[in-house]
SETOR-687524 format. One record per residue (C-alpha): residue number from 1; residue in one letter; x negated, y, z. Coordinates in Angstrom, 1 decimal, decimal comma. Example, Ala and Ser with C-alpha at 12.3 -4.5 7.8 and 13.67 -1.06 7.14 Angstrom:
2
r num=1; residu=a; c1=-12,3; c2=-4,5; c3=7,8
r num=2; residu=s; c1=-13,7; c2=-1,1; c3=7,1
END
This chain:
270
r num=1; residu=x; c1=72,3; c2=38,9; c3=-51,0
r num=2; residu=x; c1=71,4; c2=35,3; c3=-49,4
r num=3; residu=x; c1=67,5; c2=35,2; c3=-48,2
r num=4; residu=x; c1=66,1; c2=31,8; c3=-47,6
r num=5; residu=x; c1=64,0; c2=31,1; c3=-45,5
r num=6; residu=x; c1=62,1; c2=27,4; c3=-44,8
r num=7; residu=x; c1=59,7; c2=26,6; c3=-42,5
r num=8; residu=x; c1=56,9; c2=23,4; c3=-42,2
r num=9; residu=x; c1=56,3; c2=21,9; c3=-39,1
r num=10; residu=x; c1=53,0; c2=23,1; c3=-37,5
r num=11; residu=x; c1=51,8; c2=20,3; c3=-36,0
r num=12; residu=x; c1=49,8; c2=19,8; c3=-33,2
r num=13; residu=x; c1=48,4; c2=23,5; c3=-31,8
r num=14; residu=x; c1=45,7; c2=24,1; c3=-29,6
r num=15; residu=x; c1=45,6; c2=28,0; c3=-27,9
r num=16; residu=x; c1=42,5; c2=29,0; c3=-27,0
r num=17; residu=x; c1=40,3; c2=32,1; c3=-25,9
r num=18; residu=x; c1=37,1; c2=32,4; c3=-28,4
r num=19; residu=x; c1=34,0; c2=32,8; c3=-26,1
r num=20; residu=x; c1=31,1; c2=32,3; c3=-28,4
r num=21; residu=x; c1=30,7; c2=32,7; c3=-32,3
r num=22; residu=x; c1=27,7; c2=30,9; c3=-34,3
r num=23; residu=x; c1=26,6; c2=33,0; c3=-37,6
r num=24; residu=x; c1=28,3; c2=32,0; c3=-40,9
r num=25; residu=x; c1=26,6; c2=28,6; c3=-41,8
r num=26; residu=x; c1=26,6; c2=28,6; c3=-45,9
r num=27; residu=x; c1=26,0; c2=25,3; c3=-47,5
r num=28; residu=x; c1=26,2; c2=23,6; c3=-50,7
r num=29; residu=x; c1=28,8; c2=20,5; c3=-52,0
r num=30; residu=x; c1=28,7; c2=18,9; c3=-55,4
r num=31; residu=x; c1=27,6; c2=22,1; c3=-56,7
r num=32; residu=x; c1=30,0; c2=24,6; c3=-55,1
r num=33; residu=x; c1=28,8; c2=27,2; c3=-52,3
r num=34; residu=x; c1=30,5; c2=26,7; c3=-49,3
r num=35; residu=x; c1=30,7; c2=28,2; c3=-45,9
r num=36; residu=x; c1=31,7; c2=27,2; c3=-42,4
r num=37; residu=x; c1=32,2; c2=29,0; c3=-39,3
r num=38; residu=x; c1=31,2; c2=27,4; c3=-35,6
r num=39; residu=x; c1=32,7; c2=29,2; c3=-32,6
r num=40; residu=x; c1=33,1; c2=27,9; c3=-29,3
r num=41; residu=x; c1=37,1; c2=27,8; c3=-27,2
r num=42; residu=x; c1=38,0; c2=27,7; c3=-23,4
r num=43; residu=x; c1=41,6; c2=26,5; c3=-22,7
r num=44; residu=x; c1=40,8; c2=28,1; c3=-19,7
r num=45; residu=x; c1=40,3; c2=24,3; c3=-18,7
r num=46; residu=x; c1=39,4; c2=22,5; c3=-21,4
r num=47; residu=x; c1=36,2; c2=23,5; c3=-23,2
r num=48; residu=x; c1=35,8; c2=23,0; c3=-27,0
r num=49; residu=x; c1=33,7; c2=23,3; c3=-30,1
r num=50; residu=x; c1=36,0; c2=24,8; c3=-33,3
r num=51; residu=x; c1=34,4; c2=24,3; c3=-36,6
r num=52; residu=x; c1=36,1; c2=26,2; c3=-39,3
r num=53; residu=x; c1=36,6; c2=25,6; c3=-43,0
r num=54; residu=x; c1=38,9; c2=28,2; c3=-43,7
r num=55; residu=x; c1=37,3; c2=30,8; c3=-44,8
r num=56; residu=x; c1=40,0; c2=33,4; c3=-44,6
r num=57; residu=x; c1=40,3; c2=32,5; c3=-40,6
r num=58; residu=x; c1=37,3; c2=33,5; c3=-40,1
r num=59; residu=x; c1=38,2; c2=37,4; c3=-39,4
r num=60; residu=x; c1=40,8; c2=36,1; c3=-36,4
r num=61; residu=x; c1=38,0; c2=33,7; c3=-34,9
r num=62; residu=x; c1=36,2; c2=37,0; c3=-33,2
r num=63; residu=x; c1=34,7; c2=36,7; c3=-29,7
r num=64; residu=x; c1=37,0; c2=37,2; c3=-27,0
r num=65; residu=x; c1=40,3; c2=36,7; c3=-29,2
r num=66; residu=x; c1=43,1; c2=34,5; c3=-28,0
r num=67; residu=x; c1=43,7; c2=32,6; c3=-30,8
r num=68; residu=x; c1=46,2; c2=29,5; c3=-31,6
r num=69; residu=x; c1=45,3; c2=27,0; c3=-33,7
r num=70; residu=x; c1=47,8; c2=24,3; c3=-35,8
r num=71; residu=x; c1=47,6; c2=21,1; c3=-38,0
r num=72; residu=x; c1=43,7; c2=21,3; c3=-36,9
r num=73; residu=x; c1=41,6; c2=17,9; c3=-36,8
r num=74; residu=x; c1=41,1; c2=16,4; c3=-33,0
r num=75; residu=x; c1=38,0; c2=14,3; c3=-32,5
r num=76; residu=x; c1=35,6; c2=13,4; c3=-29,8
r num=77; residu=x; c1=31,5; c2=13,0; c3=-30,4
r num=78; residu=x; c1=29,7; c2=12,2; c3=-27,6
r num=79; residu=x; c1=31,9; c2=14,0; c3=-25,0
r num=80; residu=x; c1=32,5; c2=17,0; c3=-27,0
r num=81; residu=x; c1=36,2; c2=18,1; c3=-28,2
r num=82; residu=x; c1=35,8; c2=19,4; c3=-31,6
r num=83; residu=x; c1=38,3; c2=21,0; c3=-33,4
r num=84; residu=x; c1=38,3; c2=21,5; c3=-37,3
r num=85; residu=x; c1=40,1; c2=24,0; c3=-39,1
r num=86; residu=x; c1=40,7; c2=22,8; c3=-42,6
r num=87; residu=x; c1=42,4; c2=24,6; c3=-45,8
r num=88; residu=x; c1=45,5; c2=23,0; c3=-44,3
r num=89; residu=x; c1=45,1; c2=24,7; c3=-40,9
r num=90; residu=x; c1=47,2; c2=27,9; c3=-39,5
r num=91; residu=x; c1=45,0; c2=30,1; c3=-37,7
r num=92; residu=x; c1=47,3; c2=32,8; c3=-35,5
r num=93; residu=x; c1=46,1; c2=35,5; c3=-32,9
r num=94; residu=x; c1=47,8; c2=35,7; c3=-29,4
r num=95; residu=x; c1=47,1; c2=36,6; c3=-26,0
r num=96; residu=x; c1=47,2; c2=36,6; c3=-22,1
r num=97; residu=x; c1=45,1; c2=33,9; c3=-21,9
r num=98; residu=x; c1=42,4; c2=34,5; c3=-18,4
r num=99; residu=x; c1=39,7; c2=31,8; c3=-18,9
r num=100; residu=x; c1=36,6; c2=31,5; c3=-16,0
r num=101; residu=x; c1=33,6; c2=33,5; c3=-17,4
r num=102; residu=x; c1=31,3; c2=30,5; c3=-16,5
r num=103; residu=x; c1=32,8; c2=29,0; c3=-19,6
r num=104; residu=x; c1=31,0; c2=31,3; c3=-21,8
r num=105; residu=x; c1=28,1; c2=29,8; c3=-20,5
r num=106; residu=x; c1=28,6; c2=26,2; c3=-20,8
r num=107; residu=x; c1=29,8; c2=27,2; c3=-24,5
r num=108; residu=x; c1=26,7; c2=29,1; c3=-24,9
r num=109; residu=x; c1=24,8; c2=25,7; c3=-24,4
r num=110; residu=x; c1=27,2; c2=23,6; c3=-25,9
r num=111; residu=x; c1=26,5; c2=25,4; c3=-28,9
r num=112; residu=x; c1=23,1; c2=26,1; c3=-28,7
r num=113; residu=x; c1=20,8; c2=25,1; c3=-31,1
r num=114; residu=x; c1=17,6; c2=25,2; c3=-28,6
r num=115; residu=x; c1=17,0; c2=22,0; c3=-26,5
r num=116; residu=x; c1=18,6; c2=22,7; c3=-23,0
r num=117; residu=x; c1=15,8; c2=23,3; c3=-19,9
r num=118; residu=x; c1=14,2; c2=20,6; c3=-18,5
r num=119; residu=x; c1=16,0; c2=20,0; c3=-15,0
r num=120; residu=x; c1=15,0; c2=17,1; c3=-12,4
r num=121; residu=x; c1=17,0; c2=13,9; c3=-12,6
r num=122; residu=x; c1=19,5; c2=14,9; c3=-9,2
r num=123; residu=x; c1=20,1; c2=18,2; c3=-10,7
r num=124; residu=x; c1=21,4; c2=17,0; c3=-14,3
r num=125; residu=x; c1=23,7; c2=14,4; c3=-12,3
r num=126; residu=x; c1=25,5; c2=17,4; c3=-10,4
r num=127; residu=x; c1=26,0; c2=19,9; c3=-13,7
r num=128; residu=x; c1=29,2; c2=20,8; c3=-14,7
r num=129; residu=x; c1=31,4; c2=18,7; c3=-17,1
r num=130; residu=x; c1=29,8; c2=19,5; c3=-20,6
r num=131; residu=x; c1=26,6; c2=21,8; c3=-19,5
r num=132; residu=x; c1=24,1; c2=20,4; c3=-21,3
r num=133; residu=x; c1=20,8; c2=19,4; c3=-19,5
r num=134; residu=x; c1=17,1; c2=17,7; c3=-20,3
r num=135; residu=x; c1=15,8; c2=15,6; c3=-17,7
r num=136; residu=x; c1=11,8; c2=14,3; c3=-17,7
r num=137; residu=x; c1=10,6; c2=10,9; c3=-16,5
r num=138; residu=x; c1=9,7; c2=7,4; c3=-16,6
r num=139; residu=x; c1=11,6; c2=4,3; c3=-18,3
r num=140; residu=x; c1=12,2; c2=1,9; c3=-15,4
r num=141; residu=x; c1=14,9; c2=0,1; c3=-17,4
r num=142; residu=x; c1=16,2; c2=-0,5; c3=-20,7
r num=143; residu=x; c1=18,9; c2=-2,3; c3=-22,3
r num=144; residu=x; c1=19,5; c2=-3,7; c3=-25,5
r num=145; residu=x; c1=21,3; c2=-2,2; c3=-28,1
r num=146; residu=x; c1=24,8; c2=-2,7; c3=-28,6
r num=147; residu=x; c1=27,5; c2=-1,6; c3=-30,9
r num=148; residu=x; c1=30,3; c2=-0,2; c3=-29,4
r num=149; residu=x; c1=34,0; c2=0,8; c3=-31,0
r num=150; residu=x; c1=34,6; c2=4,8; c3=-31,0
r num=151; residu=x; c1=37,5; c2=6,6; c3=-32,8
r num=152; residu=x; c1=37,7; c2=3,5; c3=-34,8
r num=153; residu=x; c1=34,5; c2=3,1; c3=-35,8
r num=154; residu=x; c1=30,9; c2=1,0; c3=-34,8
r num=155; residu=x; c1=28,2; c2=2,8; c3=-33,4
r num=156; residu=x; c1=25,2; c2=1,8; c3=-31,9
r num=157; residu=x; c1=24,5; c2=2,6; c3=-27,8
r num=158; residu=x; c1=21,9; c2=1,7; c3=-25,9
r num=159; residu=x; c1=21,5; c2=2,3; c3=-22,0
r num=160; residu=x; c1=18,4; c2=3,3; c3=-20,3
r num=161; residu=x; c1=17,3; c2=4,1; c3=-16,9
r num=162; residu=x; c1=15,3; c2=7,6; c3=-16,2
r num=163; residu=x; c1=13,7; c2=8,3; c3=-12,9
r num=164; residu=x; c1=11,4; c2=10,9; c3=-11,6
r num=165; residu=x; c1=10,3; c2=12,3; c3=-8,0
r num=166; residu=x; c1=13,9; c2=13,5; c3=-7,2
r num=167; residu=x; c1=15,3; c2=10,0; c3=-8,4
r num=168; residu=x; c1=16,9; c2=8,2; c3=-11,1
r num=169; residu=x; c1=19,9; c2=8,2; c3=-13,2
r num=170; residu=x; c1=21,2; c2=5,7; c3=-16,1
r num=171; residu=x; c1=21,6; c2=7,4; c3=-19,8
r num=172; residu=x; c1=23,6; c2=6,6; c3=-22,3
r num=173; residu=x; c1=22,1; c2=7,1; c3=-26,3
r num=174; residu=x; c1=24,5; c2=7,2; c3=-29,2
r num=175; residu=x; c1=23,8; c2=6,5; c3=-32,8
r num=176; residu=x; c1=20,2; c2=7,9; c3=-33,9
r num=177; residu=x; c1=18,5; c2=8,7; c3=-30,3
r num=178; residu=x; c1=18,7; c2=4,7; c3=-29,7
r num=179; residu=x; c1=15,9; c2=4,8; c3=-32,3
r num=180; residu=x; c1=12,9; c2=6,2; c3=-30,5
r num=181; residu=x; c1=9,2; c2=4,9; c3=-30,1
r num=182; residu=x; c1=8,8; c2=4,8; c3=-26,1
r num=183; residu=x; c1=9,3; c2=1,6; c3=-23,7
r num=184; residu=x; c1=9,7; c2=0,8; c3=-20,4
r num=185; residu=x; c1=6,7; c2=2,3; c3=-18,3
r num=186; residu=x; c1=6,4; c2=5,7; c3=-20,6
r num=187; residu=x; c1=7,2; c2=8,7; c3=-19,4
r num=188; residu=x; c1=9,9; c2=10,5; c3=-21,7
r num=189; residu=x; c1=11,7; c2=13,7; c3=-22,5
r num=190; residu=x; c1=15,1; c2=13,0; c3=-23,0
r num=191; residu=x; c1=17,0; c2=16,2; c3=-24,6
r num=192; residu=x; c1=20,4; c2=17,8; c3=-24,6
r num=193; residu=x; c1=22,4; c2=15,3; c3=-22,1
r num=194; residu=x; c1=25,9; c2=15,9; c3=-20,5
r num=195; residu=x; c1=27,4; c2=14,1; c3=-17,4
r num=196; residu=x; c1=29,8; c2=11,0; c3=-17,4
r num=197; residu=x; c1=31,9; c2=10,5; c3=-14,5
r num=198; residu=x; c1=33,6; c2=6,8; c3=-14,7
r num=199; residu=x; c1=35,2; c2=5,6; c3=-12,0
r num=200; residu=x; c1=33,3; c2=7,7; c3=-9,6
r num=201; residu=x; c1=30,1; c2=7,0; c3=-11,3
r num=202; residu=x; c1=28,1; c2=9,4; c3=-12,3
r num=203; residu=x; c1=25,6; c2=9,2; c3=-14,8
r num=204; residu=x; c1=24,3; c2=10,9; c3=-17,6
r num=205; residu=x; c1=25,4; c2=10,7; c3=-21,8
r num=206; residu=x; c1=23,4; c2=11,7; c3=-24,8
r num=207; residu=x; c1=25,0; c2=14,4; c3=-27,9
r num=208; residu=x; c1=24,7; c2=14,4; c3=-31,3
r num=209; residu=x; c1=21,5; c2=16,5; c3=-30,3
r num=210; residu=x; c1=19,9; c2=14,2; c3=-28,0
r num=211; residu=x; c1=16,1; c2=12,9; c3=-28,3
r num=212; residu=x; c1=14,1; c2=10,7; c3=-26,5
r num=213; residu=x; c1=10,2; c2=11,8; c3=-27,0
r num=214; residu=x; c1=7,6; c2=10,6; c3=-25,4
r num=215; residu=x; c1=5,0; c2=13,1; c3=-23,3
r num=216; residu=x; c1=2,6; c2=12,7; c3=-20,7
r num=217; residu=x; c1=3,3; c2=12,2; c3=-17,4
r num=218; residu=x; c1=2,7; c2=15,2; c3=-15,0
r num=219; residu=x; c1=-0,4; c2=15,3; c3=-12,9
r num=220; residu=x; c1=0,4; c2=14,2; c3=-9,2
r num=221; residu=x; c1=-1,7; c2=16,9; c3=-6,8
r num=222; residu=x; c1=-1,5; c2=15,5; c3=-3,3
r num=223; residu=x; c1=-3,8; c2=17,2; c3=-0,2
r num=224; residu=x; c1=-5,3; c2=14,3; c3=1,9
r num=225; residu=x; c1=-7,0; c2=14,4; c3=5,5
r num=226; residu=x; c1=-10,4; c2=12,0; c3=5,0
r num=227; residu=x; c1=-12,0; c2=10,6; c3=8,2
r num=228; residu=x; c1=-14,7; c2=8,8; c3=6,4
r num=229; residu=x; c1=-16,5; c2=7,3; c3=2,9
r num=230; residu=x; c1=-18,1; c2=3,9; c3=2,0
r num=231; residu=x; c1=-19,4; c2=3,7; c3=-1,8
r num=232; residu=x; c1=-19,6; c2=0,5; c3=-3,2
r num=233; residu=x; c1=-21,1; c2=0,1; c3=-6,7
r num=234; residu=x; c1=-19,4; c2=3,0; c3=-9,1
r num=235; residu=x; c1=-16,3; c2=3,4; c3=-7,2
r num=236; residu=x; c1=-15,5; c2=5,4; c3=-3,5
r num=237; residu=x; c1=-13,6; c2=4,4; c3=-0,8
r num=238; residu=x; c1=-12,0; c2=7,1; c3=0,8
r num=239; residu=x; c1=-10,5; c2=6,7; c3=4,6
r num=240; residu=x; c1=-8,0; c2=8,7; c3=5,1
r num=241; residu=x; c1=-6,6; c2=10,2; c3=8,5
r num=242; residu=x; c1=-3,0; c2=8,8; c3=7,9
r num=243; residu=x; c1=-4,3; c2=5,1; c3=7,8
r num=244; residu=x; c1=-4,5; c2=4,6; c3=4,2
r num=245; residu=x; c1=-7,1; c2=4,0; c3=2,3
r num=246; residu=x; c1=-7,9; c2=5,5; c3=-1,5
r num=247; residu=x; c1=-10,2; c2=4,2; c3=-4,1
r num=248; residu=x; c1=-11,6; c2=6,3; c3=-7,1
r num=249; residu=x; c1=-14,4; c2=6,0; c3=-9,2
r num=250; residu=x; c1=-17,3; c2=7,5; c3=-7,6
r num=251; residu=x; c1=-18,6; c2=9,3; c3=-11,1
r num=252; residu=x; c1=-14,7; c2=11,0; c3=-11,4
r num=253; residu=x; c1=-15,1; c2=12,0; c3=-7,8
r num=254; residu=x; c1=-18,6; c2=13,6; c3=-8,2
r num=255; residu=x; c1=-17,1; c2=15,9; c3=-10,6
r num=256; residu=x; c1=-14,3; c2=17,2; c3=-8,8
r num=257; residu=x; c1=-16,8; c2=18,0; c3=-5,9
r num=258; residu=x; c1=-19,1; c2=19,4; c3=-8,1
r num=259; residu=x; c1=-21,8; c2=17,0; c3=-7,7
r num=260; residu=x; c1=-22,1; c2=17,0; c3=-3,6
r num=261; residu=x; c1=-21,2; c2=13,2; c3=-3,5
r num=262; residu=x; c1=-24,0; c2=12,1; c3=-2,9
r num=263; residu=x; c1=-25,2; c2=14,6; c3=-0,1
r num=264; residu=x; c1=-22,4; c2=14,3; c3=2,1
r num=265; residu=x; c1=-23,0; c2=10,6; c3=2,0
r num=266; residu=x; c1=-26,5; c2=10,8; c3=3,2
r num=267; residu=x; c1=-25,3; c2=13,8; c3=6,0
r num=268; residu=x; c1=-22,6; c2=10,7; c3=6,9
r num=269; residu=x; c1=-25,9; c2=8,4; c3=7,1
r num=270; residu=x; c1=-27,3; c2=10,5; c3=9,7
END
């Protein structure tokens, strides 16, 4: 008895080990219940976000499984590889694949639904490639915004410039976070940024998760040496032993030395 056999060709693969598994997201189109899986890959160089479709993959798509993936989708939002596993995908498990465990965290933010922590300018511009980061500071510049051509399509960037104490760093916004209320001269939180190295230039890009939000600036504490006083109608004059020189309003100043303004000035008199 002849068997045959045929075979389709598999397209392009990706093999991957699966470091990080979102909960089942279920969801509704044009009526139908639907569900879709989010887990997160290291190549054991390459880092990337698989969202599946096929619901009968997602048993194989376990944390730490090696896992090979064929005929998936291949696209690229805002520095992020994604991978999508269709009805069309294959879906195989394999193994032998050592990946570096600091991939599960990266993946871990990647994925992450939370904003990622608040970090000063100079330490988001030395993260890792994909480790998400939210930096805190003033607008000092801003461009206007420009569409730009990616995977084919328009989409709207803009380019701003952050800084704060440690220094500043330019930011790139995709799509929705170019529409934000703040200008130059507020001070902003600006959420959920990875690096971008071009050409040896580092700076910093937005995700689909970015925001820019405006909050107050933080309070400035700084310890001064004062040698002497003159008040001059409502405002203070403040000498200070490093040669400067620091004017406040003499009512703001009364309060913060509970009311003894005035006495020391008439000891000074003396």
């Amino acid at each position: 008895m002849n068997s045959h056999r045929t075979s389709t060709p598999m397209g392009n693969k990706f093999k991957g080990k699966v470091l990080v598994r979102k909960p089942v997201f279920e969801y509704s189109s044009n009526g139908e219940d639907k569900q879709s899986l989010a887990v997160g890959i290291s190549t054991g160089e390459k880092l990337m976000k698989v969202i599946c479709y096929k619901r009968d993959a997602f048993t194989k798509l376990v944390v730490n499984q090696d896992v090979i993936l064929y005929n998936v989708i291949s696209r690229t939002e805002n520095g992020v590889e994604i991978l999508v596993v269709t009805s069309k995908s294959k879906v195989g498990m394999t193994g032998g694949l050592v990946v570096p465990e600091d991939h599960r965290r990266c993946l871990e933010d990647m994925l992450s639904d939370r904003d990622a922590e608040v970090v000063p300018v100079t330490t988001a511009l030395q993260s890792p490639p994909k480790h998400r980061t939210s930096i805190a500071g003033r607008i000092v510049k801003e461009e206007e915004t420009a569409e730009r051509q990616v995977a084919g399509r328009s989409t709207a960037m803009k380019e701003i410039t952050i800084e704060d104490s440690s220094g500043r760093a330019k930011v790139a916004l995709w799509r929705k976070s170019t529409e934000y209320e703040a200008r130059v001269g507020d001070h902003v939180n600006v959420t959920n940024l990875v690096i971008n190295n071009y050409r040896g230039q580092v700076s910093l890009s937005g995700t689909g998760q970015t925001l820019v939000k405006v909050s107050e600036a933080p309070v400035e504490v700084e310890s001064v040496s004062v040698e002497g006083i003159d008040i001059e109608d409502d405002y203070v004059t403040l000498f200070l032993e490093d040669d400067r020189d620091l004017k406040v309003p003499a009512g703001l100043l009364e309060i913060a030395m509970n009311g003894q303004l005035v006495c020391i000035f008439f000891l000074l008199q003396k």
